[in-house]
Each structure stands twice: as structure tokens, then as C-alpha cells.
C-alpha positions in Angstrom: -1.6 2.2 12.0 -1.8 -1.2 14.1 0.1 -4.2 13.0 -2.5 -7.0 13.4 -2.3 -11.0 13.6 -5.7 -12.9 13.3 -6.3 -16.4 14.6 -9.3 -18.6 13.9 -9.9 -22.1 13.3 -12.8 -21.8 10.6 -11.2 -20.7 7.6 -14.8 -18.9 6.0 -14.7 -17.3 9.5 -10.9 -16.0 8.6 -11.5 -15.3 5.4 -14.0 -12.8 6.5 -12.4 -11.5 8.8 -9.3 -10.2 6.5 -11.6 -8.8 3.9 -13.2 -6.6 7.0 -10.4 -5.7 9.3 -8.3 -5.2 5.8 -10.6 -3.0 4.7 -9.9 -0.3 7.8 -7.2 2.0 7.3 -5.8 1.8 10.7 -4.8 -1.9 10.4 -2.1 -3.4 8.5 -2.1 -7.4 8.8 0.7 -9.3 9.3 -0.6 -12.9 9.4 -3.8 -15.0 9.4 -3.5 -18.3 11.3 -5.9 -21.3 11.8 -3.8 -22.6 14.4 -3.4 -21.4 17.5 0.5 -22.8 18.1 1.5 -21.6 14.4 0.3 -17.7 15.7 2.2 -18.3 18.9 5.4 -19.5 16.8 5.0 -16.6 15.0 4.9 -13.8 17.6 8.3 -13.3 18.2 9.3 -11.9 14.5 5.6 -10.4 13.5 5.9 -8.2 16.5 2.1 -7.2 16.5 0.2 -4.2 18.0 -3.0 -6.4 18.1 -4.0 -10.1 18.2 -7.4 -10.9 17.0 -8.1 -13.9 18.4 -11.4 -16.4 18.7 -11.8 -18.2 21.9 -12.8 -21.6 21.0 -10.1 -23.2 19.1 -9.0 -27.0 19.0 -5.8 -28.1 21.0 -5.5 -24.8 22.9 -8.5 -22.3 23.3 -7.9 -18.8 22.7 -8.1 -17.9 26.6 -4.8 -20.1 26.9 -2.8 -18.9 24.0 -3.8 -15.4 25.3 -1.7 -16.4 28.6 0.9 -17.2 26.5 0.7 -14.2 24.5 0.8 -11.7 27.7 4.0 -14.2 29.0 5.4 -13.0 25.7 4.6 -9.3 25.3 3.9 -6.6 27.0 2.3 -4.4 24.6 0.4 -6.5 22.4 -3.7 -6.0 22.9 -5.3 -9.2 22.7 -8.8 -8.5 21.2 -11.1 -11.8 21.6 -14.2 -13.0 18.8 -16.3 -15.1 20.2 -20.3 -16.2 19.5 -21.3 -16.4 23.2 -21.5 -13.6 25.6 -20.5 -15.8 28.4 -16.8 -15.6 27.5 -16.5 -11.7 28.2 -15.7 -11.9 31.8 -13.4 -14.9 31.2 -11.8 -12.7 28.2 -10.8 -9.8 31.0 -9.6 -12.2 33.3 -6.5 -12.5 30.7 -6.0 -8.8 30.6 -8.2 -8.8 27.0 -8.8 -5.4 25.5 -11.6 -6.3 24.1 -14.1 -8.4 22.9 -16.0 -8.9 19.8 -19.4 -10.9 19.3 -19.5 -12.9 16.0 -19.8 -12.2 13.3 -17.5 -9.5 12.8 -18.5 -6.4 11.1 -17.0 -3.2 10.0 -18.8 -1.5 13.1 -17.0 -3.4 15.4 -13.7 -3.0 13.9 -14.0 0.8 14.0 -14.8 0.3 17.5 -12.3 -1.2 18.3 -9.6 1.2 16.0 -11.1 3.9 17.7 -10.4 2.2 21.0 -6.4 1.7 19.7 -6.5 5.3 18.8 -7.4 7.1 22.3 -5.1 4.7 24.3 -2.6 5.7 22.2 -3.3 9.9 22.1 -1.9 10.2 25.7 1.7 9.6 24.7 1.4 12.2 22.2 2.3 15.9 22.4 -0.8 18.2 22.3 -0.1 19.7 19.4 0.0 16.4 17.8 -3.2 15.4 19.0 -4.9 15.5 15.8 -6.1 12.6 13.8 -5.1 12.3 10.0 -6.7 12.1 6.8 -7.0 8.2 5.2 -5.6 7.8 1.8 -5.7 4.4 -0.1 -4.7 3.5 -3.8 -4.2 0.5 -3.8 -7.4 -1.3 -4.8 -9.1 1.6 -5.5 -8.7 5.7 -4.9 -10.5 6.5 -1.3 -10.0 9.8 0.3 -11.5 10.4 3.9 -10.5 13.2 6.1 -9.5 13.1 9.2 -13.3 12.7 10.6 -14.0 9.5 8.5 -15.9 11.7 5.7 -15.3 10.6 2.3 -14.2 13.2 0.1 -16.6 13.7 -3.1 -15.2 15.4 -5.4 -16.3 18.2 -7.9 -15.1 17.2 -10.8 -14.0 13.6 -12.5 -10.6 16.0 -13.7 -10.2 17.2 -9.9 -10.1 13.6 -8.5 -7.4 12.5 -11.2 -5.1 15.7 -10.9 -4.9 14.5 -7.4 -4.8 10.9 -8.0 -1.7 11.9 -10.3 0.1 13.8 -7.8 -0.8 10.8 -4.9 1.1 8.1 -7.6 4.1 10.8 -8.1 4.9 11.3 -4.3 7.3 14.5 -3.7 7.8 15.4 -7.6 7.5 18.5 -9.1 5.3 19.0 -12.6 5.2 21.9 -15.0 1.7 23.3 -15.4 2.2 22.4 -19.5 2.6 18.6 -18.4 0.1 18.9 -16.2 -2.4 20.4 -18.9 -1.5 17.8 -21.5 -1.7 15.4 -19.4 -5.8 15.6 -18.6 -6.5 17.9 -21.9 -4.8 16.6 -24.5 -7.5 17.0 -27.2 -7.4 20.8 -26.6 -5.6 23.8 -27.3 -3.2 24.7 -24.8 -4.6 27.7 -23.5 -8.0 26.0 -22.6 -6.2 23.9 -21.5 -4.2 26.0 -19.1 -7.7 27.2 -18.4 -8.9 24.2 -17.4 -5.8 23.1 -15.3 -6.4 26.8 -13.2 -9.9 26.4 -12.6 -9.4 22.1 -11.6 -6.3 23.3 -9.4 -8.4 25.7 -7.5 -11.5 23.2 -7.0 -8.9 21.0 -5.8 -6.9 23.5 -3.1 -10.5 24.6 -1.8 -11.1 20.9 -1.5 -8.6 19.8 0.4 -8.9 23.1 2.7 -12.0 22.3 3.3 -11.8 19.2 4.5 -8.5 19.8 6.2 -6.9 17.3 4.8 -3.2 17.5 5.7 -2.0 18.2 2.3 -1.9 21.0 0.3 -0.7 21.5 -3.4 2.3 24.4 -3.8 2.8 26.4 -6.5 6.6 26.0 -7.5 7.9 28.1 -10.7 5.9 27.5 -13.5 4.3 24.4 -12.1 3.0 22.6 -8.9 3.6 19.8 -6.6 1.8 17.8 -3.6 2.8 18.7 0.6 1.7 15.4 1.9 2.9 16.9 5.4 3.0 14.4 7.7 0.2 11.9 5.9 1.4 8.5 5.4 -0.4 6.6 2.7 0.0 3.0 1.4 1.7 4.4 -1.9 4.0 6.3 -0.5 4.5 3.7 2.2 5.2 1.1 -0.8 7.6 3.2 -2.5 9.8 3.6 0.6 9.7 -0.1 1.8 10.5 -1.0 -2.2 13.6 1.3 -1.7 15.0 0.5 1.3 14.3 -3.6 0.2 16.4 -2.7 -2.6 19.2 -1.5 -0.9 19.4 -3.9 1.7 18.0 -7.4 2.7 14.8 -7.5 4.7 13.9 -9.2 7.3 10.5 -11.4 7.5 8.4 -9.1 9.6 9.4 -6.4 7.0 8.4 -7.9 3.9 5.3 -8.9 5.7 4.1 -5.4 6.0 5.4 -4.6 2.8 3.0 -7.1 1.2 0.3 -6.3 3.3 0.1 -2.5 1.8 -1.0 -4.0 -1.6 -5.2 -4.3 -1.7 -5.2 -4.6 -5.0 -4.3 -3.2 -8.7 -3.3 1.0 -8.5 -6.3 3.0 -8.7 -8.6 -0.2 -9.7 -11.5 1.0 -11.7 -9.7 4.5 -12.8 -9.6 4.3 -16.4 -6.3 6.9 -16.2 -4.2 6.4 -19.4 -1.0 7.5 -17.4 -1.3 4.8 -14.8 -1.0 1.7 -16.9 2.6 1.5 -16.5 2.6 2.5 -12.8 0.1 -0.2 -12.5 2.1 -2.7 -14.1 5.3 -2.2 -12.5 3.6 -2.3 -8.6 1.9 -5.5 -10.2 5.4 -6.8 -11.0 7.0 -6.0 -7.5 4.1 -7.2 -5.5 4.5 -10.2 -7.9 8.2 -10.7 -6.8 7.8 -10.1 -3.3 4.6 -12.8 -2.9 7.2 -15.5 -4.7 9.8 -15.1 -2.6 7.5 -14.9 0.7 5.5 -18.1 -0.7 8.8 -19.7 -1.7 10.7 -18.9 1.9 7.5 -20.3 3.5 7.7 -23.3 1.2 11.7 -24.2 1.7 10.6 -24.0 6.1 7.6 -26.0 5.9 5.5 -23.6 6.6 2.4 -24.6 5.2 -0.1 -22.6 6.8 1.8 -19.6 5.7 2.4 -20.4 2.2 -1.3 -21.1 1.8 -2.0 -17.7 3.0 0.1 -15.7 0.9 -0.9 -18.0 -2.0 -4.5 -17.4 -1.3 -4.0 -13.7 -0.9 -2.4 -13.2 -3.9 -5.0 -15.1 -5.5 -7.6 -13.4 -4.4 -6.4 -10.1 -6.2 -5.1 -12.1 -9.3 -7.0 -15.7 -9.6 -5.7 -16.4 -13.2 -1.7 -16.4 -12.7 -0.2 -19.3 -13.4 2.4 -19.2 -11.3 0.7 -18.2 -7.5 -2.1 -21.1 -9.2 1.0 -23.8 -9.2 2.6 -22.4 -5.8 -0.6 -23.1 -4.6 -1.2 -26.8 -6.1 2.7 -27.7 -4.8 1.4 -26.6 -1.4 -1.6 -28.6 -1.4 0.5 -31.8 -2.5 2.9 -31.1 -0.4 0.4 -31.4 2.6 -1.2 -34.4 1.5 -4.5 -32.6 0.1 -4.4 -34.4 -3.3 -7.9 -34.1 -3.9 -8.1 -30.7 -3.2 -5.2 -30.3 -5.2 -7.0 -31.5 -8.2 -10.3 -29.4 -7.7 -8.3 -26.4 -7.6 -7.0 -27.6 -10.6 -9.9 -28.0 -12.6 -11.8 -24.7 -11.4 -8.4 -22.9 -12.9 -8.6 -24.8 -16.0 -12.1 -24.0 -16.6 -11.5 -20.3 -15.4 -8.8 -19.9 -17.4 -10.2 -21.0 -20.9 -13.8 -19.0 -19.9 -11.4 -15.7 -19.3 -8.6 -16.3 -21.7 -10.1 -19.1 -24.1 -7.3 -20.9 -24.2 -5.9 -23.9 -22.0 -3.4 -23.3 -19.1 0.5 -23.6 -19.9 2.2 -26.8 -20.8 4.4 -26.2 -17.7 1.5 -26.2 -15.3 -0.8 -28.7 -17.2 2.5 -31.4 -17.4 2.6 -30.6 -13.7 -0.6 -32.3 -12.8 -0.8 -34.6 -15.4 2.7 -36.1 -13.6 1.0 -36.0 -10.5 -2.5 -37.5 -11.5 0.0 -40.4 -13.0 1.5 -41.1 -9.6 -1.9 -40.9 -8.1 -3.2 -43.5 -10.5 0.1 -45.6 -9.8 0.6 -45.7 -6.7 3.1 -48.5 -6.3 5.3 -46.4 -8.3 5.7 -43.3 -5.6 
């Protein structure tokens, strides 16, 4: 996977270009930036692999702050969007990996993953030369294999078994819990019946497909050989450890949050994964406040926008991220924004909840309409 940053001026432009580079499973994105000396600021702790970056920016065009970026590392691939053709050569003059014509698409990205990907296979042993599966749960369950092919599956009791077993990474369950679990309105030995048949659909499945995992038969019961597969559950439970034990630095925290897409298994209607759900709600919860709030306490505004707005985006009604975000706006001098995003919450909120926003939140910008209405009294 390839830590990104993106940089663009336009913020539709930017927007966009998250939703489709955050889509691909061999990115992970660090930071979004509208200004060019805020991502240059920024590349010493983020560290990225790749640099998405448009060429015509105000106050320093991306073919500068691609200088700058090369003066700086070594190793990170500067990857240029641009709408005119004409920049290409320019773009290669400053060692560019590549360029993209605007607008961006999901081809292109692959393109350029796939690009990442071969560069990368020479410094790999041949017998590691193989390219893995893609699993994501976060936002939704997608399965590819290691070709790009999305894995269908036979059953709607196949794809939850191994949902189940992707949400309980390196545990071990008896075939009675498993059986209960999915068949709970039968008999237990249908239901054992059932479990046997939906555990061998699932084992040809993923042999099929060479998937990189396999499920082992342990006592009276089974668990889930991810191998060497990394996926962004897995990946959230170990960062969510180690963040426990010890304090993380920014960069860390930044991937951390980048692994969430979106509510476990979106769309599933699983009965066991509502608490899951909740509790990966919860810590993505914490870890956005303190990011926002650290952001806040620098001055970084741009920042705290972004993590605002990406929380947002996943969770629109939350009070909280909704005030973060109407401090920020304040804070840089966007009152009248300030108050439009109020009222598009308000009316959100009583259309989706039917009732009004918190006193907290509503005394909040009731105290700040007062000292926009009174001035003299700031």
C-alpha cells in the first residue's frame, strides 16, 4: 500500500479526487491540501510514498513545489494532474513519475497503482513476487483476488461466515457458535448441516480464487489463516493496540484514521456486528477529535477542515464534528459560511431526527450571531 498526499487548489477538484484515489486499495491518504506551502510544511512528518499534485496552483505552481519536494526526498513519486497536455514534458523535466490528464478517474489511478506496483516488484524475493488479494470492511464488505476479480459469492450465508471470521481476526470459534450464530431458528443438527455445507462453498471459494487465506479446521471448530494479507480491519485493530499502549505520533494517527471508509460492513444487516460497528464508530470518533482538536490548538486550519470534513462526510449529523467544524470556520474569519453550514444542519437534523439540534450547539451560534449583530461589542 502507498501512503499518498494530494494537493489542489480547487476544492470540488480535491474532493473528487479523495473519493477516487480513496476508493483504490493500494492507497492510503495521508493529507489533502489546497495549498501548495501547507503540503510542503507537511512533508517532513507525513513521510509519503506518492504526491498527487496539480500543476497550476496560485503562489507556487506544482512544477516548483515539485523541486522542492525532490530537494526533500528521495523516494517520494511526484505524480502531476493537469488539464493541458502541454505540461507533460515540463512534468519530466522535474523527475515526475507521472502524469495524469484531468479529470481524474478510477482508470487512471489503477494506472498509476499498477505503475507503483512493478517498480516496486524488483526489490522483492521471487518467491514473493505475487500480488495479494484486496480486502475492505470498512464501508462496505469487498473481496477481490489478487487479479482484481471480485469475488461473488454462492450464498448470502457463505459471504457472512466469512465476513464474521474477517471482523474476529486470529480467533478461534466452535462449530456450535458458529451454527447458532447464522441458524438460530433451526434445530441444531440442520444447523450443523448447514454450517458443513456453507464451510465447504466457502474453502472451494477462496481456493479458487487463490485468495491467500484459508479457513482451518481446529478441534471441534474453525478459524481464519489470513497468511500474509493485510486488510484495513486487521490493520485498525493493530494500530488501535499499539495507540493504546503507547502515544503516537502525527503521521501515525494519520494512517490510522485514514483506514476508516466508513461504518463496518455498511449495508450488511448482520445482527452480530452492531456492537462491533459501534465500538469502531466510537474509536474513529475519538481519534478524529483529538486529530481535529491538535490541528485546532496549532492553527492548522486547512487541516482541521479536512478531518472535519472527512468525518462528516461518513457521519453528517454529529453534533460534535458539526461544531468543530463551525469553531473552524469562525476561527478563519468565514462567518457567513459559518452560518450556512449552520442552517443546512439545522434543517438536516430536524428532517432526519425531527427534533432541533442541542442546546449546547444552538447557544453556540446564537452567541456568535449576537456578536455579529453587535459588532462594537467584539
Amino acid at each position: 500500500m502507498f501512503n499518498v498526499i494530494i494537493v489542489e487548489d480547487e476544492k470540488l477538484i480535491l474532493d473528487l479526487m479523495k473519493y477516487v484515489i480513496g476508493q483504490n486499495p493500494h492507497y492510503t491518504i495521508l493529507g489533502a491540501f489546497t495549498h501548495p506551502l501547507e503540503a510542503l510544511a507537511s512533508l517532513s512528518h507525513l513521510k509519503p510514498d506518492v504526491v498527487f499534485l496539480d500543476v497550476e496552483m496560485p503562489k507556487m505552481n506544482g512544477l516548483e513545489l515539485a523541486q522542492k519536494i525532490n530537494e526533500m526526498s528521495d523516494y517520494t513519486k511526484i505524480i502531476f494532474t493537469t488539464a493541458h497536455k502541454d505540461y507533460a514534458l515540463e512534468a519530466f523535466h522535474v523527475q515526475a513519475f507521472d502524469y495524469i490528464l484531468k479529470p481524474v478517474t478510477k482508470t487512471a489511478i489503477e494506472r498509476i497503482a499498477n505503475r507503483l506496483i512493478k517498480q516496486h516488484l524488483p526489490a522483492i524475493l521471487p518467491e514473493q513476487r505475487v500480488k495479494q488479494s484486496t480486502i475492505r470492511c470498512f464501508g462496505g464488505l469487498e473481496v477481490r483476488n489478487s487479479q482484481g476479480v471480485s469475488v461473488h459469492w454462492p450464498t448470502r450465508k457463505t459471504e457472512e461466515l466469512f465476513a464474521y471470521f474477517l471482523c474476529h481476526p486470529g480467533m478461534e470459534f466452535n462449530k456450535w457458535h458458529l451454527a447458532d450464530l447464522l441458524w438460530s431458528d433451526m434445530d441444531e443438527d440442520r444447523a450443523i448441516h448447514n454450517l458443513h455445507n456453507t464451510m465447504y462453498r466457502l474453502k472451494k471459494l477462496l481456493k479458487e480464487h487463490e485468495m491467500g487465506v484459508e479457513i482451518q479446521k481446529v478441534n471441534e471448530g474453525y478459524t481464519l489463516d489470513i497468511g500474509n494479507l493485510v486488510y484495513d480491519v486487521l490493520e485498525f485493530e493493530r494500530n488501535h493496540q499499539s495507540f493504546t499502549e503507547r502515544a503516537r505520533d502525527s503521521a501515525e494517527k494519520e494512517i490510522w484514521f485514514s483506514l476508516y471508509k466508513g461504518s463496518l460492513l455498511e449495508r450488511k444487516d448482520y445482527l452480530w456486528k452492531a456492537s462491533l460497528e459501534e465500538r469502531y464508530i466510537k474509536q474513529y470518533t475519538i481519534l478524529a477529535r483529538g486529530l481535529i482538536q491538535q490541528a485546532m490548538d496549532a492553527e492548522e486550519w486547512d487541516k482541521a477542515e479536512q478531518r472535519a470534513e472527512q468525518y462528516l462526510a461518513l457521519y453528517p449529523l454529529n453534533e460534535e464534528m458539526n461544531l468543530f467544524l463551525l469553531q473552524i470556520y469562525e476561527n478563519r474569519g468565514r462567518r457567513d459560511q459559518m452560518m450556512k453550514h449552520y442552517v443546512r444542519f439545522k434543517d438536516a437534523y430536524r428532517l432526519e431526527i425531527g427534533v432541533e439540534p442541542s442546546y449546547e450547539i444552538k447557544n453556540w451560534v446564537e452567541s456568535r450571531m449576537w456578536h455579529i449583530s453587535n459588532p462594537a461589542n467584539d
